[in-house]
N, C-alpha and C positions, 0 to 999 in steps of 0.2 A: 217813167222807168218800168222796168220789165216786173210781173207781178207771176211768182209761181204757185199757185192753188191746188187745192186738195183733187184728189181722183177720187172722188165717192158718186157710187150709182146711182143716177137719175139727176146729180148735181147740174144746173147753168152753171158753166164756168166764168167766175165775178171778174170784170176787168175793172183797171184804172185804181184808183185810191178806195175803194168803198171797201165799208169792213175793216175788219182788222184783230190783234192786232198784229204787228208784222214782226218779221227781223231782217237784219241786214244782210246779203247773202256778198260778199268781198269777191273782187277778183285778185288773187296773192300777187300778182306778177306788177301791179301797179301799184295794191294798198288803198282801192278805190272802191267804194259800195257798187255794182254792178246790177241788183236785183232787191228785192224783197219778195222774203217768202211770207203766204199768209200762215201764222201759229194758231194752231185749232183747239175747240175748247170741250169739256165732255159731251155735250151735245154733238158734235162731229165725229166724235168716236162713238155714240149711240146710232146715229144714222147710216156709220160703216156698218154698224152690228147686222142694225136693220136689215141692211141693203144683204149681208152677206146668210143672215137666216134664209133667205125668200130665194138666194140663186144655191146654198151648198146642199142641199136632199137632192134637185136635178143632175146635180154634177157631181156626188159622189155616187149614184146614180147610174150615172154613164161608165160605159166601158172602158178599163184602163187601154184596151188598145185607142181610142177615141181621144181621151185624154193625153196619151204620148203622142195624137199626130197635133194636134196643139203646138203641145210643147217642141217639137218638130217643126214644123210652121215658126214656132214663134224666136226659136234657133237661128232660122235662117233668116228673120226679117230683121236680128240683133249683127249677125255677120254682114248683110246688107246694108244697117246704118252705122257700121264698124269706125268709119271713120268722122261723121258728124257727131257721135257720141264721145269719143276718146276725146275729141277737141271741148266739148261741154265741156267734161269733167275736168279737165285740165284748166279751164277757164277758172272752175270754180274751188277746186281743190290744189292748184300749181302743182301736180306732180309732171311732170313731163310727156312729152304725146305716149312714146313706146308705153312706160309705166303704164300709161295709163288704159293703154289697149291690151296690156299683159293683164290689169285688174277685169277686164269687161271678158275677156278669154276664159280664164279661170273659174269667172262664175258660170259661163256658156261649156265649160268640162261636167258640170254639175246639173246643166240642165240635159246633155247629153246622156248623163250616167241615168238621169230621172224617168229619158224617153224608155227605159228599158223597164217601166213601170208593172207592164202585165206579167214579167219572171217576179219583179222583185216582190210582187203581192201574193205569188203562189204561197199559202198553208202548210200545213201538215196531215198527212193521213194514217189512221192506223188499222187497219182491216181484222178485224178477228180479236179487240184488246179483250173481249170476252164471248163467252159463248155467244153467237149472233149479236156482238156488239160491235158497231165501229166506232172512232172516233178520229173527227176532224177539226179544223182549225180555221178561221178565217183572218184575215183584217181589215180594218174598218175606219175608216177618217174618225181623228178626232171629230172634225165639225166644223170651228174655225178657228185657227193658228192667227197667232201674231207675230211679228219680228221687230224689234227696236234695233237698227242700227248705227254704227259708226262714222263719223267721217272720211275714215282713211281708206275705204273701200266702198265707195255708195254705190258700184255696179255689182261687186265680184260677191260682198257678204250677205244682201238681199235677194241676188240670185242663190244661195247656197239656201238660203230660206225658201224662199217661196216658190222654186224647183221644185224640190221633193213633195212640198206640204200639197201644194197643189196635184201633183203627180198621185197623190195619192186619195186625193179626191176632196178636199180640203177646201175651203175657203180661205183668203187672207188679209192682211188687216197690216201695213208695212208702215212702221213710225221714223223714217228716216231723219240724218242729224238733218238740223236747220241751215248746216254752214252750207251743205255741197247739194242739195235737194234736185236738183233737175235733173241726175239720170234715174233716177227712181222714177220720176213721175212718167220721165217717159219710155222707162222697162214697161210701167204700166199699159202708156197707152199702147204698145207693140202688143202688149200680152190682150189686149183686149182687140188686137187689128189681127190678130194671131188664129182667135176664134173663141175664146174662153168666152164664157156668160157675162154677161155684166155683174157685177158686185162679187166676183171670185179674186180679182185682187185689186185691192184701191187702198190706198196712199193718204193717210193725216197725218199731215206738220204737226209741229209743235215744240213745247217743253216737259217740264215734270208733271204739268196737269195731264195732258194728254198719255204719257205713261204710266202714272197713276189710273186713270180713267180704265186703262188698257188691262194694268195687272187685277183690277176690281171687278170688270164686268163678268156676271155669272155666264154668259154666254160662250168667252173667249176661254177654249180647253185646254190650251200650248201655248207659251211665249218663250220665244229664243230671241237672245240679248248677246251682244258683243258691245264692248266699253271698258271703261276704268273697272278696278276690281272692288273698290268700295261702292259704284254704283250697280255693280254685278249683285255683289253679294245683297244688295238693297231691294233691287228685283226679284231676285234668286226667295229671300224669306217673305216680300208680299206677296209676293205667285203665287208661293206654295200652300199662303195663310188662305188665298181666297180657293185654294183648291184646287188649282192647275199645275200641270207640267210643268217644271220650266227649265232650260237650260242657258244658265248665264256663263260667257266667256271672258273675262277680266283679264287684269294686264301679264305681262313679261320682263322679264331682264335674262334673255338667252346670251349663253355663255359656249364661246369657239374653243375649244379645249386644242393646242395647240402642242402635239410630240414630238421630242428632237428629233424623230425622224422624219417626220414632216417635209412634204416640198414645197417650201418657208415663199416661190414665187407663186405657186398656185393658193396659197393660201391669200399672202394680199390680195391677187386680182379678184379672191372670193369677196376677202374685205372691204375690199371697194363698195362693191355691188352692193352688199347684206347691213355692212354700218349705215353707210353712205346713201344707198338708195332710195327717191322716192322720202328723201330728205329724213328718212331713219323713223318715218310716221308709218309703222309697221310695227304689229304684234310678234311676227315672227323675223324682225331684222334681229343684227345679231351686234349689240352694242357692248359686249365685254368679251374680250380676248384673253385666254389664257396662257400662255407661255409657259411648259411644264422646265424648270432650269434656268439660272440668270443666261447660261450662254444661247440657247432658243430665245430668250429676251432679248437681249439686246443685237441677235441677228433680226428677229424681227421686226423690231424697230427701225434698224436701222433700215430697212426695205420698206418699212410704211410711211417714215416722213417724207422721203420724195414724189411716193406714191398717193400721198394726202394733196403733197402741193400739187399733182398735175391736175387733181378732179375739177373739172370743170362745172361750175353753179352758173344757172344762165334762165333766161322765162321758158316756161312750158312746151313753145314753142321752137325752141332752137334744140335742130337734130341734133349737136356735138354736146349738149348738155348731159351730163350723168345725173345732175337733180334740181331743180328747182325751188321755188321758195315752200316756205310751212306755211300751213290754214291761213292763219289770221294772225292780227298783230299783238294777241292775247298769248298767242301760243309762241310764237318769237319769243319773248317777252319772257315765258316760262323759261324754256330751254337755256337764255343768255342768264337767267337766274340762277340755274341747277350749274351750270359753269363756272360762275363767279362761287356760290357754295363748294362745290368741288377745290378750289383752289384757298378756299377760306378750311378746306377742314385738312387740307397740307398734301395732295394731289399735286403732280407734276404735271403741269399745263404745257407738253411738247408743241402744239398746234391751235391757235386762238382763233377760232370763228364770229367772236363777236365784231360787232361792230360792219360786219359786210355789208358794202353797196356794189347795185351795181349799176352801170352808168348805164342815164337815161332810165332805169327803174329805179330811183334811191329809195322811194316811198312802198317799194315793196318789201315783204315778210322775206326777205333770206339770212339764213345763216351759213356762217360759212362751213364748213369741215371741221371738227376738232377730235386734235387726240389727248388723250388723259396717259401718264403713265406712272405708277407706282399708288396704284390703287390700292385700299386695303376696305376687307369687309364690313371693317368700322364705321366707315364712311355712308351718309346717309344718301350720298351721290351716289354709290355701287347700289345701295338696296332699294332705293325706288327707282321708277321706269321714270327716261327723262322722254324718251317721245321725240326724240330730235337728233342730227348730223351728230355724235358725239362719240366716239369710242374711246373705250375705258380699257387699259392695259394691266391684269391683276396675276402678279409672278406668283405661281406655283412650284415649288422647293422638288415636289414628285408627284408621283401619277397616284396614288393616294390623298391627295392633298387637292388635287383639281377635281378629281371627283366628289369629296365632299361639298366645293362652293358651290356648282347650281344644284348640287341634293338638301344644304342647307339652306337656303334662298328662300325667300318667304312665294318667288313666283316659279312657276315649273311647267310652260309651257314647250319651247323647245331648247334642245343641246345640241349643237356638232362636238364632232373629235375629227381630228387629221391627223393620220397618222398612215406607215404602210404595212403597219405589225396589225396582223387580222385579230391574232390573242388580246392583243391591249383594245381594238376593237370592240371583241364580241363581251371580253369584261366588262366594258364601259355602257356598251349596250344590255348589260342585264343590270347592272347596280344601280346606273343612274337614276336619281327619285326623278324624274322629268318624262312628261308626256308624249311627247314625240321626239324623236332620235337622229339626228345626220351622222352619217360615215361619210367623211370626207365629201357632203354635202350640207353648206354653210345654211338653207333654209329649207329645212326639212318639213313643205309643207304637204301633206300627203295628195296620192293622188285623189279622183273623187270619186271614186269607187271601193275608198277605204274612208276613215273619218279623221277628221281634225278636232281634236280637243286637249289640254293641257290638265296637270293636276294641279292640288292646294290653290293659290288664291288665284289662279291664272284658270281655273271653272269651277263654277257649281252647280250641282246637278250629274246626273247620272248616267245621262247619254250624251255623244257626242255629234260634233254636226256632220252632215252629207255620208254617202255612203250609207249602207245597210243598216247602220246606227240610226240615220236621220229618218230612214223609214220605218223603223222602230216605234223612235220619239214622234211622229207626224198618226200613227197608226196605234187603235186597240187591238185585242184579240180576242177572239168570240173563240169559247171552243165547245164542240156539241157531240156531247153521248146519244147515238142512235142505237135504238134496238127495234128490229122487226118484227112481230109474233110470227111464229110456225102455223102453215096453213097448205090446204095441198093445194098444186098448182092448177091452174084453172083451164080446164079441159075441154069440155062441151063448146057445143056449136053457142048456145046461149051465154055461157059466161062468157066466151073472149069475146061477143058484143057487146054484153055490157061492159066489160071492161073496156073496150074499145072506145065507148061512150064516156066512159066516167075519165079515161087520158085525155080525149078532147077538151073533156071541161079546164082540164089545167093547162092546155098549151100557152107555155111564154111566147110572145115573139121576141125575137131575137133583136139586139142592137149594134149587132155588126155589118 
C-alpha cells in the first residue's frame, strides 16, 4: 500500500513498511484505507530546522525579483498539473473534482499576488527628517515560518502560507493534516522542480507532537494555524509563550442575513452552493439563515425544501454532483450526532440527511442535505460549528434583531446580508461584530490582494493571512537613522582618485 513521506532536505525517501509510526489516510468515496501517511516525531522537525537554517541566509539573500520568477515557475507547473492534483485531493478529501480545482485556484491567486513581491517589499523613506538626517525602512524575513494546516483545504491554505512566507524570503516548515497529506507533499516537490533551494519548503506529517515540536523550537519565528478554535487558541498561547508570531485561525458559524426585500430565488441558488458545498467542510460556508419576518420565512422555505431535494450527493468524481462525501467516518459520525442533538434540544428537522447511501458506495462518508428550521440561540446546535451539509433556519422578528445574532456569537468570522436597500446594507456593513462582510455575496472570502481573517474566537492573533497583512506578518522592519558629517566636496585631481579608489573597494556585484 501507497506510503506518503516527509519532504525534508537531504532525506531517502523510506518505501514499503519500514518505520513508522503511520496513519491511515481513507479514500471517502468508498470508506476504504487507501494510504498511509508516515507521522513524524521531534527529531523530524529538528532536521526540517536544520535543513532550513543552511538554505534561508542564501535565499533571503537573493533578490525578490529572483524569488517571484520561482514563484512564477512554480505557478505555472501547479496550472500544468491542474488536473492530476484536483483528482489526488478529491481522492483523499471527497470534495468533488470542480471543488476541488476552485481550492488549488485560490491558493494559486495568492501565489500570483506573492509574484509581486519586489513592490510589496519596498520601505519607507524620509529625506530631510532632520538637519542632514534621513530615515529609512526595510523588511526582512522572519527566518523560518511554519504553517499547521487543515484538512478542508490542503492545496488552497498552505499555498496562502507558504506563498507569501517564501516570497519574502523565508524558509518553511508545512505541518499538513494527516487525513488529505498528498497535495502538500507534492506543492512541495513542484516548489522545489520550480527552482527554490532545497530545505526552503519541506513537509512533516504528524500529530500534537509534531505541533508541539513546531510551536517550541527556538528557531521557528512565525507559525500560522487554521483549525478548530480550541485548538487555535492552544497554539495561538504556546506560540506566543515560546516567543513567536503567531496567527491562529479558528472556527465559524456564518450567518445569511436574509431581507424582505431580498430576491428569495437568488438567495437559494446562493444556498445551495455556500450550506451545501464541498459537503459544508468549509470555514466560510454559510450554515445559518436568517429570515428577517415570519412572512420572508416561510417564503423561504418554502423555496429551499425542493431546492434541498434536488441537490445532488454523488463520489468526487461524478461531474452532476454538487458535493460529495465528508473526510472520514469520524466526521460523519460527528455531523449525524450534532443533527440528532439538534432535534433532541426541539429544532424542527424539515430535511433529514442521516442515514444516506449511495448505491454501489454504502461504505462511504456521505451525508445527506439537511435543513434545520425554528432554530433558537439557545440551542447548543446554533452555537457550535457542526462542519457538515446542514443548514440551520433562525427567524429574526427585525433587522435589529439579526444583527445582533452573528455580533453575539461566540465565532465572527464571516456574515452576508441580501437585501436591495443599499442603507440597510452599508448599516449592517458598519455594525456587524464579524470580520469579513458579504453584500449579497453568500461567501465573502476576500480577494488575495486584501486579507482574510475573522474576529473573537474565529482568530487570534493580530494580523491577518495573505494580502499586505501576510507580508506584514512573514516580515520584520529595520528602520535606520542616517546622518552624514558636513565636509567639502572633493575637488582636486588627487582626491577624486582616491575617492575613485576607496568606491571600488566597495563595489557590490549585482544579482540580477
Amino acid at each position: 500500500m501507497r506510503v506518503i513521506d516527509h519532504v525534508i532536505a537531504g532525506d531517502t525517501a523510506v518505501s514499503g513498511d519500514e518505520g513508522g509510526p503511520f496513519g491511515a489516510v481513507f479514500d471517502p468515496n468508498r470508506g476504504e484505507v487507501q494510504a498511509h501517511v508516515r507521522l513524524g516525531a521531534v527529531a523530524d522537525v529538528q532536521r526540517a530546522v536544520a535543513a532550513a537554517l543552511a538554505a534561508q541566509p542564501a535565499w533571503g539573500a537573493t533578490n525578490p525579483q529572483r524569488r517571484a520568477r520561482v514563484l512564477f515557475r512554480f505557478k505555472e507547473l501547479v496550472e500544468a498539473n491542474m488536473d492530476s492534483l484536483a483528482e489526488l485531493l478529491s481522492s483523499e478529501h471527497g470534495k468533488v473534482i470542480a471543488d476541488s480545482k476552485g481550492d488549488i485556484q485560490r491558493g494559486l491567486d495568492v501565489i500570483e499576488f506573492a509574484c509581486g513581491v519586489p513592490h510589496l517589499l519596498k520601505g519607507d523613506h524620509t529625506q530631510g527628517a532632520g538637519p542632514g538626517i534621513d530615515v529609512y525602512s526595510m523588511r526582512l524575513a522572519v527566518g523560518i515560518g511554519a504553517g499547521i494546516t487543515p484538512f478542508n483545504f490542503p492545496a488552497m491554505i498552505p499555498m496562502w502560507m507558504f506563498g507569501v512566507a517564501i516570497a519574502c524570503g523565508n524558509a518553511f516548515i508545512l505541518k499538513p493534516s494527516e487525513r488529505d497529506p498528498s497535495v502538500p507533499v507534492r506543492l512541495a516537490e513542484l516548489m522545489r522542480e520550480a527552482g527554490a533551494p532545497e530545505g526552503i519548503l519541506q513537509v512533516v506529517h504528524g500529530d500534537k507532537t509534531v505541533v508541539d515540536a513546531i510551536l517550541d523550537h527556538p528557531a521557528i519565528g512565525a507559525v500560522s494555524f487554521v483549525g478548530s478554535s480550541d485548538i487555535a487558541h492552544y497554539v495561538y498561547r504556546r506560540g506566543v509563550a515560546a516567543g513567536k508570531r503567531v496567527q491562529a485561525m479558528g472556527g465559524a458559524k456564518n450567518h445569511g442575513i436574509v431581507m424582505p426585500d431580498a430576491d428569495l430565488d437568488q438567495v437559494v441558488a446562493d444556498l445551495a452552493g455556500a450550506a451545501f458545498g464541498s459537503a459544508g467542510e468549509r470555514c466560510m460556508a454559510l450554515p445559518v439563515v436568517v429570515p428577517v419576518g415570519d412572512k420572508t420565512a416561510e417564503a423561504l422555505r418554502e423555496k429551499l425544501i425542493p431546492a434541498i431535494h434536488a441537490l445532488r450527493v454523488g463520489v468526487s468524481t461524478d461531474p452532476e454532483a454538487h458535493y460529495g462525501p465528508v473526510v472520514n467516518a469520524a466526521h460523519k459520525a460527528r455531523v449525524e450526532s450534532w443533527i440528532a442533538k439538534g432535534v433532541e434540544e426541539g429544532a424542527e428537522l424539515v430535511v433529514d440527511g442521516r442515514g444516506f447511501r449511495l448505491q454501489g458506495h454504502e461504505r462511504g462518508f456521505f451525508v445527506g442535505p439537511t435543513l434545520f428550521d425554528h432554530v433558537t440561540p439557545a440551542m447548543s446546535a446554533y452555537r457550535e460549528e457542526i462542519f457538515g451539509p446542514v443548514l440551520q433556519i433562525v427567524r429574526a422578528p427585525d433587522f435589529e434583531s439579526a444583527v445582533r445574532l452573528p455580533s453575539e456569537h461566540q465565532y465572527g468570522n464571516g456574515v452576508a446580508i441580501f437585501t436591495r436597500n443599499g442603507h440597510a446594507a452599508r448599516e449592517f456593513a458598519a455594525r456587524v461584530n464579524v470580520g469579513m462582510v458579504g453584500i449579497n455575496v453568500p461567501i465573502p472570502v476576500p480577494v488575495a490582494y486584501h486579507s482574510f481573517g475573522g474576529w473573537k474566537r474565529s482568530a487570534f492573533g493580530d494580523m491577518n493571512q495573505h494580502g499586505e497583512e501576510g507580508v506584514r506578518f512573514w516580515t520584520r522592519v529595520k528602520t535606520i537613522t542616517q546622518r552624514w558629517p558636513d565636509g567639502s566636496v572633493l575637488g582636486t585631481q588627487a582626491e577624486d582618485g582616491a575617492a575613485a579608489r576607496t568606491q571600488d573597494a566597495f563595489v557590490i556585484p549585482t544579482m540580477g
